[in-house]
C-alpha positions in Angstrom: 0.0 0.0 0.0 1.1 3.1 -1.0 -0.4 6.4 0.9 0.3 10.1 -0.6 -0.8 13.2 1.9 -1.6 17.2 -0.1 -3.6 19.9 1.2 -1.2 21.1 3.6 0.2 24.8 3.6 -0.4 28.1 5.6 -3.6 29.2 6.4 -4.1 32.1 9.5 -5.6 31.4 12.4 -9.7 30.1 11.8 -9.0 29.4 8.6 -10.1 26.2 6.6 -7.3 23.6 5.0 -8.4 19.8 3.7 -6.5 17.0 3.4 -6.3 14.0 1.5 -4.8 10.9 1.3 -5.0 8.6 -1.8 -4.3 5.1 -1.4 -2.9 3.3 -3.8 -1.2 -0.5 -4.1 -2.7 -3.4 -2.0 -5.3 -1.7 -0.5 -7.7 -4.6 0.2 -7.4 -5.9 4.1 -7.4 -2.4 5.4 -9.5 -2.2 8.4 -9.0 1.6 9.5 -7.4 5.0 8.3 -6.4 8.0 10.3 -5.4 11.1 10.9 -2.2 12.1 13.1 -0.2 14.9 13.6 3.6 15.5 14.8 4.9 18.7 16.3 8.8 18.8 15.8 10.0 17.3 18.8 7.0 15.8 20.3 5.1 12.7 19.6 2.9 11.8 17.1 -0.4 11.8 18.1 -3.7 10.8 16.8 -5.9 13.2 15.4 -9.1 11.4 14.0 -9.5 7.9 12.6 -12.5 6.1 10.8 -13.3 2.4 10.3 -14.3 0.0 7.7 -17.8 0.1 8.5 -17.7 4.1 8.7 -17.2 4.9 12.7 -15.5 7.9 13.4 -13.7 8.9 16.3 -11.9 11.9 17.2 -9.3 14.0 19.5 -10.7 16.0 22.1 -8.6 18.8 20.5 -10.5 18.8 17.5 -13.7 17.5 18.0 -16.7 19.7 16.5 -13.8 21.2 14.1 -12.0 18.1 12.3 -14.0 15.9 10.0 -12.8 12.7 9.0 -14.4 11.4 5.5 -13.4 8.7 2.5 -14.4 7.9 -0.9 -14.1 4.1 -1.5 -14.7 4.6 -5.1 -11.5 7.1 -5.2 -9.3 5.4 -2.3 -8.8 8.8 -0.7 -8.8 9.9 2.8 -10.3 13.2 4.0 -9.4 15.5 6.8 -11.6 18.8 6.6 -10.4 20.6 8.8 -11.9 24.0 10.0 -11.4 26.9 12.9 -7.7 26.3 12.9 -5.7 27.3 15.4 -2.0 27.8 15.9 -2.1 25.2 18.2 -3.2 23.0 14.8 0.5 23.5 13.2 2.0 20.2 12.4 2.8 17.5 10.0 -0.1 15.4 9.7 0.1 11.9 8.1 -2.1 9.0 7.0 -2.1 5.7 8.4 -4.2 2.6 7.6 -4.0 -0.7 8.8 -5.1 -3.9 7.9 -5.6 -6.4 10.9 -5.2 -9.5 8.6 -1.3 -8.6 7.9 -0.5 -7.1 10.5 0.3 -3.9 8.1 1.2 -0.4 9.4 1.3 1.9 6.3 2.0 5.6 7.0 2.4 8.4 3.9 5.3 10.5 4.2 3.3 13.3 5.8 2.0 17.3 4.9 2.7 20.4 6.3 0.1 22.3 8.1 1.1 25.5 9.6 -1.4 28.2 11.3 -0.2 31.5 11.6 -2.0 34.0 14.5 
């Protein structure tokens, strides 16, 4: 499975970015995708993920302002992401898993940064 991240760039403070992810290679198997972010220096941490069967759960720091969506038909993975903050400024990457191989497949990540 190959994952590719855009929709990153600068955007000022309650501003609007979206992501996507498109999905491409042996994509059958996956179980979930997700969201995360990484602050240089600190860990990565999860942002919003959604399953096979459409459940979506997200970060208490972005909940009612991060929307997690997919098209099946396109393989791509959405992050819409609204009333930014500063705070928001990060690399965010895709991850999806599939359960049956043990698989871990992360893209190489997209640039989000919120200026005040």
């Amino acid at each position: 499975v190959q994952l590719v991240e855009s929709g990153g760039g600068l955007v000022q403070a309650g501003g609007t970015l979206r992501l996507s992810c498109a999905a491409s290679g042996s994509i059958l198997g996956i179980k979930s995708m997700d969201w995360h972010r990484q602050l240089l220096g600190n860990q990565r941490e999860l942002v919003a993920t959604i399953s096979s069967d459409g459940r979506t759960n997200y970060a208490d720091s972005v909940k009612g302002r991060f929307t997690i969506s997919r098209d099946i038909d396109k393989n791509t993975l959405y992050l819409q992401m609204t009333s930014l903050k500063p705070e928001d400024t990060a690399v965010y990457y895709c991850h999806a898993f599939a359960p049956g191989y043990q698989r871990h497949t992360w893209g190489q990540g997209t640039q989000v940064t919120v200026s005040s």
